[in-house]
Structure formats: C-alpha cells, structure tokens
N, C-alpha and C positions, 0 to 999 in steps of 0.2 A: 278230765271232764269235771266240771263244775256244777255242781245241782243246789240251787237255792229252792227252799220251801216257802210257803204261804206262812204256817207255822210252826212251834215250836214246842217241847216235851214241858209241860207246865202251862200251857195258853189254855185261856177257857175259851170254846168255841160252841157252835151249835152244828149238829150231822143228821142227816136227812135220816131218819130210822122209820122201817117200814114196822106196823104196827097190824100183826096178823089177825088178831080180834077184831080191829074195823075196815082189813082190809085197805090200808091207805097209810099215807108217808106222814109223820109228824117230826118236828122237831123236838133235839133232844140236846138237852146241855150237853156236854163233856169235859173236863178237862183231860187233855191230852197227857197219857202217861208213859208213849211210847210210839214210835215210829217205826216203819217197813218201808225201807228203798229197793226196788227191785233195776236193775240195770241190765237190759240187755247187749249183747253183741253188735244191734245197729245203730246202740247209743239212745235208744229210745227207754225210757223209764216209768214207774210211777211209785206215787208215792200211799201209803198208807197210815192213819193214825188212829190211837187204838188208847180208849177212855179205860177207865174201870172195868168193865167187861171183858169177854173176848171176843168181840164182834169188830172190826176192823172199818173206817172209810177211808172209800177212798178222796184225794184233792178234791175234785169236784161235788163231795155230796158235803163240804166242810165250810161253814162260813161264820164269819164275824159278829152276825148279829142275828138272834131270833127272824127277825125284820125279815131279813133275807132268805132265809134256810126256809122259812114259812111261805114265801112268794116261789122258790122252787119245788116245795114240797104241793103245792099247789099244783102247779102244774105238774108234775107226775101223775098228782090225783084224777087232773083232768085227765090224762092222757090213757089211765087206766081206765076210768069210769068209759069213755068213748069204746075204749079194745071189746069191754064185758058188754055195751049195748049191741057192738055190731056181730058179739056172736053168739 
C-alpha cells in the first residue's frame, strides 16, 4: 500500500483551529513537525499533522494558504452559528 500526503514534516501550512473564547474556527499558521498515519485493516487511512503544540489535524482541516483555511473556517462558522440559533 502506497500513501502519499498533501504534506510534509517541515511545510508551513495553515489548520483550521477552533478558538474556545469566541467560540468559532480561525486560522492558524503551522509548520508541521510531525505526522500520524493511522492504517486500518480495510486499507482505509488518515492522516494527522501536528505543529508545535500537541493538538493534532487532521488532512482535511490543513491547507496551503490563509486564503483557503479562512474560506473553510468560515463556513464551519456558518454552520455552527445556524446549529446555536435553531436550538
């Protein structure tokens, strides 16, 4: 089995980090100083990367650019802000 990543121990990236004081996802630099591959039995995977902290993302909350990581930190925003009004 073959697993290529997005990136790499050393890439500076930005990770969706939830931010408990205002309640809502911001973006946060990183550079990556370590990675977690988990591999299971049906060949299904994921991966993990993990900044100066010990807080962990995973592939999909890790992106290339501010730009980006801000456009889906957004929409979690929305998505939570909707969940708190309907209850």
């Amino acid at each position: 089995m073959r697993i290529n990543t997005k990136y790499n121990v050393g890439d500076t990236v930005w990770a969706e980090r939830f931010n408990w004081d205002f309640e809502s996802y911001i973006p946060e630099k990183i550079t990556i100083e370590r990675m977690l591959m988990v591999v299971r039995k049906n060949k299904s995977f994921e991966i993990s990367y993990f900044g100066n902290g010990t807080f962990g993302f995973f592939e999909d909350e890790v992106h290339p650019t501010k730009k980006e990581c801000k456009l889906a930190c957004d929409v979690k925003n929305k998505i939570n802000r909707k969940d708190k009004n309907e209850n």
